[in-house]
VEXDREN-2710 file (C-alpha; in Angstrom, 1 decimal):
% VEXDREN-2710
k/r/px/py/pz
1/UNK/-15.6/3.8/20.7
2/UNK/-13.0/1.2/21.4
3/UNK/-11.1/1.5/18.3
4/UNK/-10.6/5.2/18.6
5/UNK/-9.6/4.7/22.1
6/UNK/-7.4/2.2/21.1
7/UNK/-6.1/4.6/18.0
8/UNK/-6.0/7.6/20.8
9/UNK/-3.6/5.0/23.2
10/UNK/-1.0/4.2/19.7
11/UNK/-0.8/7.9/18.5
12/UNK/-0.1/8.9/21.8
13/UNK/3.0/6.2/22.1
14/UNK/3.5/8.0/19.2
15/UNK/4.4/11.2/20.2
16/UNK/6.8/9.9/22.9
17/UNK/9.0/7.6/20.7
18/UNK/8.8/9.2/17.4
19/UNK/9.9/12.3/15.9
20/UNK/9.7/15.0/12.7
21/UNK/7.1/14.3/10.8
22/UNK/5.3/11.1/12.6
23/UNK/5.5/13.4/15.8
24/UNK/3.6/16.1/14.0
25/UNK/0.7/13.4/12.7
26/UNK/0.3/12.2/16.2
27/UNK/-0.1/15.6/17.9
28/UNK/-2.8/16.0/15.8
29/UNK/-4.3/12.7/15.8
30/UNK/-4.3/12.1/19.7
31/UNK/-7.0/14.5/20.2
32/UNK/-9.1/14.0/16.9
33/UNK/-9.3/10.3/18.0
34/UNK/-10.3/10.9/21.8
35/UNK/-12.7/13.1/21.3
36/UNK/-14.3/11.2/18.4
37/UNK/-14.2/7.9/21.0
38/UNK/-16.0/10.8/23.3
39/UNK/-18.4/11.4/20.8
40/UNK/-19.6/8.2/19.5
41/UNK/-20.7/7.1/23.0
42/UNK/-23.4/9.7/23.2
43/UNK/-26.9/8.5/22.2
44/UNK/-27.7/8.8/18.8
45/UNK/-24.7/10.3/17.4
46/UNK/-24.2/10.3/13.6
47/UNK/-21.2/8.0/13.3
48/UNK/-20.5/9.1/9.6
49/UNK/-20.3/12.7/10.6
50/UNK/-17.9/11.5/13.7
51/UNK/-15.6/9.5/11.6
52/UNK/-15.5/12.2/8.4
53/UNK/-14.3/15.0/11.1
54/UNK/-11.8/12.4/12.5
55/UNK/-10.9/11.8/9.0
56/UNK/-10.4/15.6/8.7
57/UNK/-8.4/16.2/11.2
58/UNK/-6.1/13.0/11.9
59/UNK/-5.6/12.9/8.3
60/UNK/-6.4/16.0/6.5
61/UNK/-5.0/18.8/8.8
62/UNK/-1.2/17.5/9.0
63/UNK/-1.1/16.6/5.6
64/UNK/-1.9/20.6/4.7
65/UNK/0.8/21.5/7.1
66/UNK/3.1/19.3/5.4
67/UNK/2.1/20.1/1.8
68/UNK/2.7/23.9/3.2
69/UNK/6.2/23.5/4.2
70/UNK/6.8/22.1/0.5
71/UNK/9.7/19.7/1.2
72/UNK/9.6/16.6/-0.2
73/UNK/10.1/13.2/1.6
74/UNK/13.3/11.2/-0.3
75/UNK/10.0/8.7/-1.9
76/UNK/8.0/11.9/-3.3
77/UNK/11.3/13.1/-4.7
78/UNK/12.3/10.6/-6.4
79/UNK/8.7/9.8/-7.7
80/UNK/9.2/13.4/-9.4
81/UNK/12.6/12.7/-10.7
82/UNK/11.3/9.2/-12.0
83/UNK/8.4/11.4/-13.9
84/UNK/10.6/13.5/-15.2
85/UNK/13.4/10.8/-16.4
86/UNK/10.1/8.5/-18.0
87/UNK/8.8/11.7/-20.3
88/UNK/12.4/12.2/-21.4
89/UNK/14.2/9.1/-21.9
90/UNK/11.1/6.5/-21.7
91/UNK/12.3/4.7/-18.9
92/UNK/12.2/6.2/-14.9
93/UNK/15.5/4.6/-14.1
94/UNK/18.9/6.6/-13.6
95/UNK/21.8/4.4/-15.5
96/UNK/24.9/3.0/-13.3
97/UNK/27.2/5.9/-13.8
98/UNK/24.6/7.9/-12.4
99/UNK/24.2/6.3/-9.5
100/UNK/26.1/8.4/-7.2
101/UNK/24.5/7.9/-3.6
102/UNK/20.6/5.7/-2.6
103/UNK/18.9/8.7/-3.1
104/UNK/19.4/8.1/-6.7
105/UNK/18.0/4.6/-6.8
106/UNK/14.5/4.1/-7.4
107/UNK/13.1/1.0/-5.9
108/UNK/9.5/1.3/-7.4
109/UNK/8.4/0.1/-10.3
110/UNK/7.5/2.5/-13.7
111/UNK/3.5/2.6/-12.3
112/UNK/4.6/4.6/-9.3
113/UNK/6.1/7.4/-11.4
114/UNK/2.3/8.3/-12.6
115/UNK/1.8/10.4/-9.5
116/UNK/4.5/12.4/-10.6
117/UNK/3.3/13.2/-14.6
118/UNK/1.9/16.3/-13.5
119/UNK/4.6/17.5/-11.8
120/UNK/6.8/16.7/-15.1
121/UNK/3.8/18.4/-17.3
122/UNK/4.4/21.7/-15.7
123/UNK/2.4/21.5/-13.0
124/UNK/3.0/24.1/-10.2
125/UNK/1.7/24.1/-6.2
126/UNK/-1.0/21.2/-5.3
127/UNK/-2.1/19.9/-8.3
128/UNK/1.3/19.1/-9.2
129/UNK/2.2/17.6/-5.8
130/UNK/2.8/13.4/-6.3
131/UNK/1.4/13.6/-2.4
132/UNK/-1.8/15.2/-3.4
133/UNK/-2.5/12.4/-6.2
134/UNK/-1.8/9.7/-4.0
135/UNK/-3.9/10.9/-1.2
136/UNK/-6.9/10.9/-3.8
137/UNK/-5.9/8.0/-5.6
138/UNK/-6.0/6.3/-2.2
139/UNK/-9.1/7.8/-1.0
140/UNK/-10.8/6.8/-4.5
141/UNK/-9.8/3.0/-4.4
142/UNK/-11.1/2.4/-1.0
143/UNK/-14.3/3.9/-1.8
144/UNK/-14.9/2.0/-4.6
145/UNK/-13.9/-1.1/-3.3
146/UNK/-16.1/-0.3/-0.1
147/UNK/-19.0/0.9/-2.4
148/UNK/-18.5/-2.7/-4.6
149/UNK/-19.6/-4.6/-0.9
150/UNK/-23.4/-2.6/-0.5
151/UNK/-26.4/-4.0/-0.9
152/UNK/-28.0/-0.9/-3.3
153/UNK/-26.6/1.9/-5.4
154/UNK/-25.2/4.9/-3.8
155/UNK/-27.0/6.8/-5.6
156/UNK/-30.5/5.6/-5.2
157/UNK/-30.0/4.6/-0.9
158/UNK/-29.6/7.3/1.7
159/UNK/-28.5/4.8/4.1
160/UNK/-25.7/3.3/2.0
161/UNK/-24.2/6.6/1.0
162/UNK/-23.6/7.0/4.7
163/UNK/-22.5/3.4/5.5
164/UNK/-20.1/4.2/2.7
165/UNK/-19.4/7.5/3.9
166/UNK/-18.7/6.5/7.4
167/UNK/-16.7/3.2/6.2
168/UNK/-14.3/5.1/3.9
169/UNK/-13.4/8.1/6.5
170/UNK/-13.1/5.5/9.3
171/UNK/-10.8/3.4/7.2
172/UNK/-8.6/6.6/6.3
173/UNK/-8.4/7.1/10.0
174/UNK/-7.2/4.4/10.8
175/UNK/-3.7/4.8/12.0
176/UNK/-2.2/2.0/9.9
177/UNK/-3.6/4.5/7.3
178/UNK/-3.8/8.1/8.4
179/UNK/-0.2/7.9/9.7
180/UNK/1.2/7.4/5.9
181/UNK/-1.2/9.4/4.0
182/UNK/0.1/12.3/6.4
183/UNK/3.3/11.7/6.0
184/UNK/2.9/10.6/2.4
185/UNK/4.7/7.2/2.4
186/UNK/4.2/5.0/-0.9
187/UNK/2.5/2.0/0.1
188/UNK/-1.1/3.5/0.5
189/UNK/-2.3/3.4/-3.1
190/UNK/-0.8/0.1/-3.5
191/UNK/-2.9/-1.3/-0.2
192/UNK/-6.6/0.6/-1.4
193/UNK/-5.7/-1.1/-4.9
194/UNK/-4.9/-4.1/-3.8
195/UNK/-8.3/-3.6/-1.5
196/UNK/-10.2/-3.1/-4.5
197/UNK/-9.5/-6.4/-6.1
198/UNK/-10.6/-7.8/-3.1
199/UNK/-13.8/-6.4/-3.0
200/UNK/-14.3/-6.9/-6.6
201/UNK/-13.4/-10.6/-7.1
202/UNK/-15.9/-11.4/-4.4
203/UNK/-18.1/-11.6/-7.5
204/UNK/-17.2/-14.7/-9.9
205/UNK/-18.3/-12.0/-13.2
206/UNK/-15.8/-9.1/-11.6
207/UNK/-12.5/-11.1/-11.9
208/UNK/-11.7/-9.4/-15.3
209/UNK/-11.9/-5.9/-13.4
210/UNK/-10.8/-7.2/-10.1
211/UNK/-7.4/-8.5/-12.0
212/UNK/-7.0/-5.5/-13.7
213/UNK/-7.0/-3.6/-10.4
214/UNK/-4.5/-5.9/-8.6
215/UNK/-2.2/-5.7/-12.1
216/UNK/-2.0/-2.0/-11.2
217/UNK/-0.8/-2.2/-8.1
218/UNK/1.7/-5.0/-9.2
219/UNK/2.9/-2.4/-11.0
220/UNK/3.5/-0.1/-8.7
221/UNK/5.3/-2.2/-6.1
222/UNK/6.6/-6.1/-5.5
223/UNK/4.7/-5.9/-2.3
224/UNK/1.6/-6.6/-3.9
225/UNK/2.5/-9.5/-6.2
226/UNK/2.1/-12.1/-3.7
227/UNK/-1.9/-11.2/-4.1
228/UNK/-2.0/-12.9/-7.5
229/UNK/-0.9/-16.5/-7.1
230/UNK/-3.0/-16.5/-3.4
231/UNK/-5.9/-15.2/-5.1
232/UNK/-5.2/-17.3/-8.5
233/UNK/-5.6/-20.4/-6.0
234/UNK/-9.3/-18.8/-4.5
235/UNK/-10.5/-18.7/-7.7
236/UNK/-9.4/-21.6/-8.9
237/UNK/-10.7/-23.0/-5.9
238/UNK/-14.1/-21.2/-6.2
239/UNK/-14.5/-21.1/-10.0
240/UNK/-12.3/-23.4/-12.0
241/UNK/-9.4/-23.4/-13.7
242/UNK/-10.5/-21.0/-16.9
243/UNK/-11.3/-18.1/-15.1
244/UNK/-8.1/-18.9/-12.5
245/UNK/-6.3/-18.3/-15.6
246/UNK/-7.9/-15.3/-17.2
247/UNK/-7.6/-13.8/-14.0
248/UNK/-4.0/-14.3/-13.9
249/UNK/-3.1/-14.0/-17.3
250/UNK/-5.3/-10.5/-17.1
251/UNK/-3.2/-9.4/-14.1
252/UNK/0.7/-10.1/-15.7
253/UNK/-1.0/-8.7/-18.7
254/UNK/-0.9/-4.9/-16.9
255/UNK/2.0/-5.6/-15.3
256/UNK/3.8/-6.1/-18.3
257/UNK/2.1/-3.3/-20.2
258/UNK/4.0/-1.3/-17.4
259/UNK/7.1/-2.5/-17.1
260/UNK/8.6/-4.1/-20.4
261/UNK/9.0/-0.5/-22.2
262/UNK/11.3/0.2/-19.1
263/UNK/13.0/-2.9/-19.2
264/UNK/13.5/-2.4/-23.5
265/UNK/14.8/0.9/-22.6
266/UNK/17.6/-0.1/-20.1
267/UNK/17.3/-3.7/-18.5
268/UNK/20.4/-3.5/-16.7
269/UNK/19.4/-0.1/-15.1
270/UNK/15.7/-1.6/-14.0
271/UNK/17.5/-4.6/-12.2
272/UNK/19.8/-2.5/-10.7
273/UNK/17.4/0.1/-9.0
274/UNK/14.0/-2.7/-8.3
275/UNK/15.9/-5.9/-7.8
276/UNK/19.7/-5.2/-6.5
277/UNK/19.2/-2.6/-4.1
278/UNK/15.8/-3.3/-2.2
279/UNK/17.6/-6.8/-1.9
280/UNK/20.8/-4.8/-0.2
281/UNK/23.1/-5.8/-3.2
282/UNK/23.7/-2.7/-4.4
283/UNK/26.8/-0.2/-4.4
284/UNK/25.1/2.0/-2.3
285/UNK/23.1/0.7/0.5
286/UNK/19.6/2.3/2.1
287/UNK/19.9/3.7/4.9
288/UNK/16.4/2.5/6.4
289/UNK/16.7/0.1/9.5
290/UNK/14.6/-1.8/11.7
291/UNK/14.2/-4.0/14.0
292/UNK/13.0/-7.0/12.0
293/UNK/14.5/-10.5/12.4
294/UNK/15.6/-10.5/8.6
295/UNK/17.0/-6.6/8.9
296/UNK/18.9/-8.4/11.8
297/UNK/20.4/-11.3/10.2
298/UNK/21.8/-8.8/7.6
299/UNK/23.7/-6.6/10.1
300/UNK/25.6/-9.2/10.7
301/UNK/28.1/-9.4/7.9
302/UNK/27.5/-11.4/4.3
303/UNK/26.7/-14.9/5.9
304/UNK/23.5/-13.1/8.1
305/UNK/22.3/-11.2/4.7
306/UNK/22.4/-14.9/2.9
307/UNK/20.6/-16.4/5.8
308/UNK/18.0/-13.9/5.5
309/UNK/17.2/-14.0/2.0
310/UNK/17.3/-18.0/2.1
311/UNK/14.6/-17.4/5.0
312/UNK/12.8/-15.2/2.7
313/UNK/12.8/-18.1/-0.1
314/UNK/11.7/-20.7/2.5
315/UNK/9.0/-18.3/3.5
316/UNK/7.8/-17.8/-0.1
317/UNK/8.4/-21.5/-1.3
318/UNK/5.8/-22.7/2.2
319/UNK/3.3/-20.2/0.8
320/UNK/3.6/-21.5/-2.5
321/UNK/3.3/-24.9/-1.1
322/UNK/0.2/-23.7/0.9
323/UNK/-1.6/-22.9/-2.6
324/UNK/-1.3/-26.1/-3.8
325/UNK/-1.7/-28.8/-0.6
326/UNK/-4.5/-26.5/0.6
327/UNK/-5.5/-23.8/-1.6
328/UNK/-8.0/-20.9/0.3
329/UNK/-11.8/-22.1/-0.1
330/UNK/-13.0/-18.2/0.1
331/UNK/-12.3/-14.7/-0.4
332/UNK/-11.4/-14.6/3.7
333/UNK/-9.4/-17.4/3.8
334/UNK/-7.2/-15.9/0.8
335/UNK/-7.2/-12.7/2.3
336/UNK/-6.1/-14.2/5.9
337/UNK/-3.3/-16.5/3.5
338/UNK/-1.7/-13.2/1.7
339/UNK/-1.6/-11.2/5.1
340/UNK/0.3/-14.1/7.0
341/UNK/2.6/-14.9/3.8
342/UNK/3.2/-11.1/3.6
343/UNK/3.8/-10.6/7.1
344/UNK/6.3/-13.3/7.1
345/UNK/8.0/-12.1/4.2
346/UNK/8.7/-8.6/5.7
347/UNK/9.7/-9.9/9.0
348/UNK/12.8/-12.3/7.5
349/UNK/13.6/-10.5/4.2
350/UNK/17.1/-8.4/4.5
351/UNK/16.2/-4.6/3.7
352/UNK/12.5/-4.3/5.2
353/UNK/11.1/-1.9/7.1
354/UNK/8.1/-2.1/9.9
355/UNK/6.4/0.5/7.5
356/UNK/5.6/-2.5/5.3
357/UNK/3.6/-3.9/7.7
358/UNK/0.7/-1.9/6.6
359/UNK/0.2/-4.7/4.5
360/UNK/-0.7/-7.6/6.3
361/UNK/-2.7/-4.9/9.2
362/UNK/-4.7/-3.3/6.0
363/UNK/-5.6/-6.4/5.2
364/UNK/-6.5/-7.8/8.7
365/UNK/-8.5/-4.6/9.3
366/UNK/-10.3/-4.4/5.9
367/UNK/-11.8/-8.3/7.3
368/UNK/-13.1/-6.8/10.4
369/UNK/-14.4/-3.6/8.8
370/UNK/-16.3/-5.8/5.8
371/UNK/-17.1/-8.7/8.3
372/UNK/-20.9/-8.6/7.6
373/UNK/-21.0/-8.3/3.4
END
């Protein structure tokens, strides 16, 4: 009851400093979280029912309004021009000539360009939409990684099917969640996946499955790829050294198999689109601001953007130095390790954005919400 309160009290601050499309998620959430907080304090409610309908509407019903208007967000667009460019030319990256303005730039890495191969197969309405396959894609990865963490099989226990139930749909409510699946933002698939391994390398005989997971999403985005060195150093920790290093080795493995036909195809054009211009080095620079200390170091000429990204080394050289002084002991104490190194990296680096922080919250809130297993 007090988290959808809570959730109610954010998507109604919402609503008052936001606009477009946020404003639109919030109008819709306010009241599917109040009266799910109204709802779960009466005696013997069903909490899986409560949190599917919240689900439903703080998740599902402005997402069907969006998909209805049909315009695309400048990340769904260019996931279906990467599609399109990856069929045709084997590599999702526009080459310098063509890179007339930052809408041309892809930042992502050739993974995220799956959601849009059925788009660039033909496909017309929803089951073409990069949104819809990122919602389910999503959806899927943080059910399985919540369904690795029960006691019995899903199929064979009532009562897990709606532990699970209710754990998935309160999860995708969540606003650190519901607010980019509505709006469709990128980062969601890359979190559940990165979720996933979590769950899954919990178990010593899952690290094979649970690297393979995290290599996917290390293929999607650079977000993720502080997740393998912090978990390398659990397992290490936990396991020894040989399965430290068939996790690791298991994870580059996909995230080469992903990315070197790109970089064959046209190196100079990958560096340019995933290194040079998240890093603000680029010709043409994103227009995304925030608020963040690294974001303002940058505005203030070349000598704050250099300060800022020689924060963001220091940042990422103490976490490195973390691993090895005092390496995490558990699966917790990794997972509390990658949200504080991410957090810290998205606070000083020079072209973040607060969205980011979904991170570092997803994983905070995936501890609380898997506290007991």
């Amino acid at each position: 009851m007090a988290a959808y309160w809570a959730f109610a009290v954010y998507a109604a601050i919402v609503i008052l400093v936001a606009r477009g499309d946020d404003a639109i998620w919030a109008a819709w959430a306010v009241p599917a979280y109040g009266v799910a907080a109204v709802m779960v304090s009466r005696p013997r409610s069903r909490t899986w029912g409560i949190a599917l309908l919240t689900a439903a509407f703080a998740v599902g019903a402005p997402l069907l309004l969006m998909l209805a208007q049909g315009d695309l967000a400048a990340g769904m667009a260019v996931i279906e021009r990467s599609a399109t460019l990856l069929v045709r030319d084997g590599t999702p990256y526009l080459p310098a000539h063509q890179l007339s303005s930052w809408l041309a730039y892809d930042p992502y890495l050739p993974a995220m360009a799956l959601f849009g191969l059925p788009s660039a197969s033909g496909l017309q309405g929803a089951p073409g939409d990069p949104r819809v396959w990122l919602v389910l894609v999503t959806v899927a990865a943080l059910a399985a990684g919540l369904g690795v963490l029960l006691p019995h099989s899903v199929r064979r226990c009532a009562d897990c099917r709606r532990d699970l139930l209710r754990a998935t749909a309160f999860a995708v409510a969540c606003p650190v969640l519901a607010l980019n699946l509505a709006v469709t933002t990128t980062d969601p698939p890359v979190l559940a996946l990165m979720l996933l391994a979590l769950s899954l390398i919990s178990y010593p005989e899952r690290v094979v499955p649970a690297a393979a997971a995290l290599g996917l999403a290390c293929a999607m985005k650079p977000t993720a790829w502080l997740a393998i060195p912090v978990l390398a150093a659990m397992v290490r920790s936990r396991d020894g050294t040989r399965p430290a290093v068939v996790f690791t080795g298991t994870a580059f493995a996909f995230v080469t198999a992903a990315t070197l036909p790109a970089v064959i195809a046209s190196p100079v054009a990958m560096v340019q689109n995933t290194v040079l211009f998240p890093l603000d080095l680029a010709r043409h620079l994103t227009p995304a601001a925030s608020l963040t200390p690294g974001d303002l170091l940058a505005r203030l000429g070349p000598a704050g953007h250099t300060i800022a990204v020689a924060l963001l080394l220091i940042a990422g050289l103490a976490v490195a130095v973390s691993l090895i002084v005092r390496p995490p002991r558990d699966l917790r104490a990794a997972t509390w390790r990658l949200a504080i190194g991410l957090a810290l990296m998205f606070a000083l680096g020079p072209a973040e954005r607060f969205g980011y922080f979904i991170y570092p919250l997803g994983l905070a809130g995936w501890l609380l919400l898997t506290r007991r297993q």
